[in-house]
C-alpha positions in Angstrom: -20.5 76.9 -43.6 -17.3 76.6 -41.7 -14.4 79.0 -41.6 -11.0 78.5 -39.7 -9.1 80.6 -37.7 -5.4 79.9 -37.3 -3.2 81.8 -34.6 0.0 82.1 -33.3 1.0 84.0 -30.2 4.1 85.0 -30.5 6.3 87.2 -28.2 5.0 90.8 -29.5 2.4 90.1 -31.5 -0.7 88.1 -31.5 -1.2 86.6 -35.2 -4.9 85.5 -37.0 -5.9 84.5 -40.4 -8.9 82.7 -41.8 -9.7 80.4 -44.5 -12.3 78.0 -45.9 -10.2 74.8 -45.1 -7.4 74.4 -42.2 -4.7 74.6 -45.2 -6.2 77.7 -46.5 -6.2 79.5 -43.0 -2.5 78.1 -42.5 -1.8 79.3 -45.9 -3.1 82.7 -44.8 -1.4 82.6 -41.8 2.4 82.0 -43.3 1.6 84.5 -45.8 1.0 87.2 -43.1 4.2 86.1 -41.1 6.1 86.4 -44.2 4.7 90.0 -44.4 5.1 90.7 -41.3 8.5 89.7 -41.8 9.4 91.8 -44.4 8.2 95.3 -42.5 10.2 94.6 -39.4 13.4 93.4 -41.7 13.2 89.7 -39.8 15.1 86.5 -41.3 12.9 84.6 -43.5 12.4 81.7 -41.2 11.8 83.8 -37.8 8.5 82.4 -37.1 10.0 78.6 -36.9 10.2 78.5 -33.5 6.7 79.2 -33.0 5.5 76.5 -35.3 4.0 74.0 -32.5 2.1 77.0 -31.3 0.0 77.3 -34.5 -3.3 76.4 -33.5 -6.4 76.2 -36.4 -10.0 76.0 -34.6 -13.6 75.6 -36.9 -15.9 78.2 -36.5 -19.4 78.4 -37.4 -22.0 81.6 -37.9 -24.3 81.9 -35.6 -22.5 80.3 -32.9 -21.4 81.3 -30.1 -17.9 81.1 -28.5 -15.8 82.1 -25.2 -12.2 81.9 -25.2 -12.1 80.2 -28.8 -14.5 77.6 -28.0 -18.4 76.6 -28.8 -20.9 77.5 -25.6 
């Protein structure tokens, strides 16, 4: 079974958050930036100019990775 990681790297913090699908793990991902948002007192939008640096990546169990990709 697959599971997706999304990320974002932004300035201070490194962001992750998985799901069964690329939406859910984006879904998971906006919903922790909105969080995350909300404890530091952030605008609502504050992650938008880190959108193009959203990256989702398949995993599998059992697998092996380095530096977010399949050996």
């Amino acid at each position: 079974m697959a599971l997706f990681k999304a990320t974002l790297n932004a300035d201070d913090f490194d962001f992750e958050a998985y799901g069964t699908t690329k939406i859910s793990a984006r879904a998971a991902l906006f919903h922790g930036l909105a969080k995350h948002g909300k404890q530091f007192n952030c605008p609502p939008d504050w992650f938008s100019e880190y959108l193009d640096s959203i990256e989702i990546r398949e995993m599998r169990g059992g697998v092996a990775y380095r530096n977010g990709h399949r050996i």
